[in-house]
N, C-alpha and C positions, 0 to 999 in steps of 0.2 A: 509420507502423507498417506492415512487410510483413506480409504475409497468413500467413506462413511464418515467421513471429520468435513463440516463445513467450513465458508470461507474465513466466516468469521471465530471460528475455533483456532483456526490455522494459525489468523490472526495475533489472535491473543497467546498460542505456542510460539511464534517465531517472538513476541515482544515488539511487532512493529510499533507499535508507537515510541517504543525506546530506540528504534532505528532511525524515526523520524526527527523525535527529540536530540539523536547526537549528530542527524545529519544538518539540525538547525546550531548546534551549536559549533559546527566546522567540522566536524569528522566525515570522513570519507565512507561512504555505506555500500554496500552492493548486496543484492538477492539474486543467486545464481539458479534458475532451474534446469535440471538435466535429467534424463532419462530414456527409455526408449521412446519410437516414433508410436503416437498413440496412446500415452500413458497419460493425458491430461495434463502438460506443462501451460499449455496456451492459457486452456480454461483457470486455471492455477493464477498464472499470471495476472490475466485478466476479466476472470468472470466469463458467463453467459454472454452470447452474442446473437441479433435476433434480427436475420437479413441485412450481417455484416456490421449491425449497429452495437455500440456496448449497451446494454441498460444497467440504469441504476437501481442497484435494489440490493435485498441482505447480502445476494451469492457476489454482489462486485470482489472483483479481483483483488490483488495486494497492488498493485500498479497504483488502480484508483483510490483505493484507501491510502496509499502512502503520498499520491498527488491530494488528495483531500483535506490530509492532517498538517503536509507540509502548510499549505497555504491559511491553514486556522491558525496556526502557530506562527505565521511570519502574520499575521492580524493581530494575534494575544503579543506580539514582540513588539506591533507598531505601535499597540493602545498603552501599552506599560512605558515604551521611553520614546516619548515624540518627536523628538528631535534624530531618534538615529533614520539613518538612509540607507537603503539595500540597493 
């Protein structure tokens, strides 16, 4: 990751929503970050934090965008076949 790529750059390199999309269709997904201590995994992970709070906004993390998408897409799943149950 550049220093200089934002979150939602990042975003759209890793293909999350195609992470999202195969964890909705039963595939097992994982986003591992590693590095050294101080190299920006947290913020990575999860965005800006502002007296321990996350805020929403462009820099949100891949966490939140991937709890975000998940739950739009298990909405666009309910509204397409009504009858199925999660």
């Amino acid at each position: 990751v550049s220093p200089n790529e934002s979150q939602s750059q990042l975003w759209r390199r890793i293909s999350g929503s195609d992470l999202v999309n195969n964890a909705l269709e039963g595939f097992n997904v994982s986003i591992i970050a590693y590095g050294q201590t101080g190299s920006g995994k947290t913020y990575t992970m999860f965005g800006p934090s502002k007296k321990g709070r996350l805020q929403r906004n462009s820099n949100e993390g891949l966490v939140q965008r991937m709890i975000s998408q998940t739950f739009q897409g298990l909405e666009l799943k309910r509204h397409n076949a009504p009858g199925m149950q999660f």
